[in-house]
C-alpha positions, 0 to 999 in steps of 0.5 A: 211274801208271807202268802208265799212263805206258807206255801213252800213250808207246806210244800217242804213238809209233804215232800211230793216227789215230782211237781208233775207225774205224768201216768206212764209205765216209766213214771209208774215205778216211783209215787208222786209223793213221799209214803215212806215210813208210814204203818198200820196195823191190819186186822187178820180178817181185814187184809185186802185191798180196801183196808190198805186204800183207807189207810193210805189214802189220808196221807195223799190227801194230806200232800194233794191238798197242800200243793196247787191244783197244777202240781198235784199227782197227775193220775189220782190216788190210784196212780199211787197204789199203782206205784206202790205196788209196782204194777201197771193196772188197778186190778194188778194193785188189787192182785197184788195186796191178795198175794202180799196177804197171802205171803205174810200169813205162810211167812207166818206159818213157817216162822217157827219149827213143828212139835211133837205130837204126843200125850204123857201116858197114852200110846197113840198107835194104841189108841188110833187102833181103837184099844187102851184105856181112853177106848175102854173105860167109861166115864166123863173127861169133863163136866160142871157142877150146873150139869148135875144142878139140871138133873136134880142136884142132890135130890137127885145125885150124891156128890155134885162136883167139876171133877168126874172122878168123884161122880156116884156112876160111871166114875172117872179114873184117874189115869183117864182124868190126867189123859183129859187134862192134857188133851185139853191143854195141848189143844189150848196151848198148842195146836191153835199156834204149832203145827205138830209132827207125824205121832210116834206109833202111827204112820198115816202114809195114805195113798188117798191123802184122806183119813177118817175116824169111825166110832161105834160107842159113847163114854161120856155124859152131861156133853149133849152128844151121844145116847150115854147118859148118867145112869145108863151108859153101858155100851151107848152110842154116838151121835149118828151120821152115817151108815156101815155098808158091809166089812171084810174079814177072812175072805168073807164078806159082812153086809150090814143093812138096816141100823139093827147090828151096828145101831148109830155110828158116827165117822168124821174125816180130813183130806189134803192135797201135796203143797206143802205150802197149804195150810191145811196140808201143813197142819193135817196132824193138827186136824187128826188130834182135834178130830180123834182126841179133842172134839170127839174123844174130850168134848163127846166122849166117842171111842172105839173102832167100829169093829170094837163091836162084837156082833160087827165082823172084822179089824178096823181101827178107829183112826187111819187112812181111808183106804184102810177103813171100812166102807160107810156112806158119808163122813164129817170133815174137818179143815185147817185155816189160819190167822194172822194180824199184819202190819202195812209198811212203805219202805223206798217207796214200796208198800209191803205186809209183814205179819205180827209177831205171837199172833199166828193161830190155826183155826179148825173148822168145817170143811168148805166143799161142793155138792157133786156134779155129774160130768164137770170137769176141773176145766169148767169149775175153773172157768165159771169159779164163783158161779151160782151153778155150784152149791156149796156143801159143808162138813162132809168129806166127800164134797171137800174131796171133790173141791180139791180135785176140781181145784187141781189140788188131787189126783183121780187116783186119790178120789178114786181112793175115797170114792172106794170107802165114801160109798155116797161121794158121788150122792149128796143126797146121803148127807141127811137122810138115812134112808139114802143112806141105806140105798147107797150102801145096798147099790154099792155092794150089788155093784161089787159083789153081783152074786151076793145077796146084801143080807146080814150074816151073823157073827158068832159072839163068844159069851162068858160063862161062869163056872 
């Protein structure tokens, strides 16, 4: 009597729904046994099936293990995932819990409204063309005392300080001070969690759904990128990572081989498709601050638009749609991912993911794309997606190009776009070999511009004179 006492609290307790489940499509829409209000947390890189499996699966042991064998769940632990998730396969579970994860971290994205993408003091329209006084002056927008304690400290320098406007050379004003504080707060403070608005001043309507940033000159020491340093930064150079081909101006057209003229030159782009439920897309003016004024203006210190340069013909601006750049051999990339932490919950008998509150964040990170190849078409990539026939090809615009459009996710005419400015998009090989580089170039001007020779045409530098 007490045996069986035991037993029907135990029974009470788990609250199985059905004695004997019998696995059919019928049975399948209600679980043998009662999830109900059971939650946990998931981690923002831990939303997939196996994290929700390991969770719920205690509390099916929990009730099996208090039922006799002949009234357990017939079916098993994943007759119950099944039921969970409404479907009638493992795999659809499986899907399912891809897709809930999904859901949750857009639901995320779109829970609050976008911000203005602005900086007290700078006009954005000016300084994406190039100009202004971020392009202009030289100087550091931030540093530490241990930069100068490397070099020498005060055998070496007469103020040693964190703040660069009080540097011995190339001291920083303080208009450009203010400007690198508060790029550095908007991009810690907001960035990361809103997605920002089209900048006043600045249309980026592009034609190519790509954009680019080209800079011909360095501003800032002590940062490890570039050729500026703190005794000689008059007219340094960024880090090099591409090559000018040639530019247009006034119907005539500039080759430029070889680095003689245009020295290093440093281009790094973005690219999105038009869901606007992409969470690239959605933040694309996001990765245009990150790019234009945070990784490279505030952390490196490049400025100014190619053509900036008098001995390089034309009006390129730094910063704008890649149809309206000048055309070079490869770019850097940049892409927009997101988190979120989640929680999972059974509610009437359905499990369910609902993102945390204040804990969406924008990532910025290297474009993940794919090295060219010949004659594939989107139909194939997605037949064989996940082969070891495509090679992955990291931060260079013209291969995460190429991915979106195997994907489906752009137009012929969009890389055609690309293509046009991004001379080496059909040859990885320009990625790390300069040599290559200069190849690409010369071919592309020849197939453009058959009865020019691809020679330098000098351009006229107007020089000061005292009087």
């Amino acid at each position: 009597m007490i045996r069986t006492t035991i037993l029907a609290l135990l029974l009470a307790a788990s609250q199985p729904v059905v004695s004997e489940c019998i696995d059919t499509n019928e049975e399948l829409e209600t679980p043998c046994y009662n999830y109900n209000g059971l939650t946990f947390d998931i981690s923002a890189d831990r939303c997939r099936s196996n994290t929700v499996f390991n969770n719920i699966k205690p509390k099916f042991d929990e009730y099996d293990k208090a039922l006799p064998k002949r009234q357990r769940c017939k079916g098993g632990f994943m007759r119950e995932i099944r039921a969970l998730m409404g479907t009638f396969t493992n795999d659809g579970a499986i899907t399912t819990i891809h897709d809930m994860c999904e859901e949750a971290l857009y639901q995320a994205a779109t829970e609050d409204g976008h911000v203005d993408f602005a900086l007290p003091g700078i006009d954005l329209g000016e300084y994406f063309e190039g100009n202004g006084f971020l392009n202009k002056e030289t100087g550091n927008f931030q540093q530490e005392e241990n930069d100068f304690v490397k070099r020498g400290g005060y055998n070496t320098f007469l103020t040693i300080s964190d703040d660069p406007t009080k540097n011995d050379h190339y001291t920083t004003s303080d208009e450009s001070y203010a400007a690198g504080v508060a790029i550095k707060e908007l991009y810690e403070d907001v960035s990361k969690y809103k997605f920002f608005n089209e900048p006043s001043g600045f249309q980026l309507n592009c034609a190519s759904n790509a954009a680019m940033c080209c800079w011909h000159r360095d501003r800032q020491y002590f940062d490890n990128n570039g050729s500026c340093q703190h005794r000689d930064c008059a007219n340094e150079n960024p880090g090099d990572n591409t090559d000018l081909c040639w530019t247009e101006h006034d119907n005539e057209v500039y080759p430029y081989p070889g680095d003689g003229t245009e020295k290093a030159l440093h281009c790094h782009g973005l690219s999105w498709n038009d869901h606007v439920e992409d969470i690239n897309t959605k933040g694309k003016w996001n990765a245009m601050f990150y790019v234009s004024m945070y990784d490279h203006l505030y952390q490196r210190g490049y400025v100014e638009s190619v053509t900036n340069d008098a001995k390089i013909a034309g009006d390129i601006p730094m910063c704008g749609c890649i149809e309206d750049m000048a055309p070079v051999a490869r770019a850097d990339c940049q892409q927009v991912d997101a988190t979120v932490e989640y929680t999972g919950i059974v509610e009437d008998d359905k499990f369910k993911i609902m993102p945390k509150t204040e804990t969406f964040e924008l990532e910025f990170n290297s474009c993940e794309g794919l090295e060219y190849k010949e004659g594939l078409t989107p139909q194939e990539y997605e037949a064989e997606k996940g082969s070891t026939r495509f090679k992955t090809s990291n931060n260079d615009l013209a291969a995460f190009v190429y991915k979106q459009w195997l994907e489906g996710k752009i137009t012929d005419d969009h890389v055609a776009a690309v293509e046009e400015k991004l001379i080496g998009y059909r040859d990885p090989s320009v990625k790390n070999n300069d040599n290559k580089r200069e190849e690409a170039c010369k071919a592309a001007f020849e197939k453009k511009y058959p009865n020019k020779p691809y020679e330098e045409i000098p351009v006229a530098v107007e020089t000061e004179i005292d009087a």
